[in-house]
N, C-alpha and C positions, 0 to 999 in steps of 0.2 A: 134551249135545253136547260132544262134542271143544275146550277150549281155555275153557268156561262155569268161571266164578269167582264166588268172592262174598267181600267182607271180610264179617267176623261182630263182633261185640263181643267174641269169642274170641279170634279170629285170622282165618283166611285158608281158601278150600279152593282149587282147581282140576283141571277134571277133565280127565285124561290122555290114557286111552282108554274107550271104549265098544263094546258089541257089543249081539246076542242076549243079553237074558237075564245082562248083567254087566257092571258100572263100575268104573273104578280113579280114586279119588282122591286128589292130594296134600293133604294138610289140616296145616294150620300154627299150632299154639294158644299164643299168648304168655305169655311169664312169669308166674304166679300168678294164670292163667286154665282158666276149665272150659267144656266144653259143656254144653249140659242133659242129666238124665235123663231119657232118652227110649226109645222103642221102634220097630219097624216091624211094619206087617203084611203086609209082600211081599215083603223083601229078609232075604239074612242079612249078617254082615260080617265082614271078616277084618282084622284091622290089625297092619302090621307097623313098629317102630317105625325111623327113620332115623337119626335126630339128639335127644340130650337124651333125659330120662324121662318114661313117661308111664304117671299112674297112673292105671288103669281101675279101675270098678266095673261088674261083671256080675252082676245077680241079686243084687244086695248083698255081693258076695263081692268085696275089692279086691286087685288084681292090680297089681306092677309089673313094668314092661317097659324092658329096657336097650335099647339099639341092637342092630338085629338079631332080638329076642325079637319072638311074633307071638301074636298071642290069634285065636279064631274066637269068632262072638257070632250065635249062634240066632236064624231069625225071631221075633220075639216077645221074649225077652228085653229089659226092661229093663239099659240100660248108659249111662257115661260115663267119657271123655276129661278127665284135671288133666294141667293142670301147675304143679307145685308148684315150680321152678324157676327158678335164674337165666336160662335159656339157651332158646329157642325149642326146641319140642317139633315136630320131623315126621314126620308117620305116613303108611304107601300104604296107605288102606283099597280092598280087592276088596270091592265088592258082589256079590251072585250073588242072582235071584230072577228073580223074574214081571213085576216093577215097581221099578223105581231111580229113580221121578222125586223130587224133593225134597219134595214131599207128603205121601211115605206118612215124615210123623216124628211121632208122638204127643208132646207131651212134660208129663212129670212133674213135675220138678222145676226152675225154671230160676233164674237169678242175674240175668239182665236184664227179669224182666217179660215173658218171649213163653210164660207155660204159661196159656192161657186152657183152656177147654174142647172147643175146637175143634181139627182137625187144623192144622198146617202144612206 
């Protein structure tokens, strides 16, 4: 839903707009913070970065991104979100899929203790 937030032990997301079939998030990952490595099985992502660098991993292949630069990240793909930085990292990730709820996240690899077995 429109204006839905969450702090994360990362940082921060909030969601912009929504539709049919597509989300747009602000997501905000603090200084010498990561999200986990994760996947989906219903959405793809596109993130474009705003503020600060952010170093992704796709597929094991790590990518950085200046201000302005945009990555696109396949249903299914494993990926992550660093910030290796002094300066807060912000990204507009476009979702596009079947399903955008915060559910569909598998995750791989995490830094906080949330990669059980089970979805999130």
């Amino acid at each position: 839903m429109i204006g839905d937030s969450a702090v994360r032990p990362w940082g921060s997301w909030q969601v912009l707009d929504e539709g049919d079939g597509f989300k747009v998030k602000r997501i905000v990952v603090e200084p010498g913070c990561r999200l986990s490595y994760q996947t989906h099985e219903h959405r793809a992502e596109h993130w474009t970065v705003v503020a600060g660098v952010a170093t992704c991993v796709i597929d094991d292949e790590e990518k950085v991104l200046q201000i302005a630069d945009s990555v696109n990240v396949a249903v299914g793909q494993a990926h992550r979100i660093t910030n290796m930085h002094d300066e807060p990292l912000i990204i507009i990730e476009v979702q596009h899929g079947s399903y955008t709820g915060e559910d569909d996240i598998v995750r791989l690899s995490d830094d906080y203790g949330r990669c059980e077995t089970e979805i999130h």
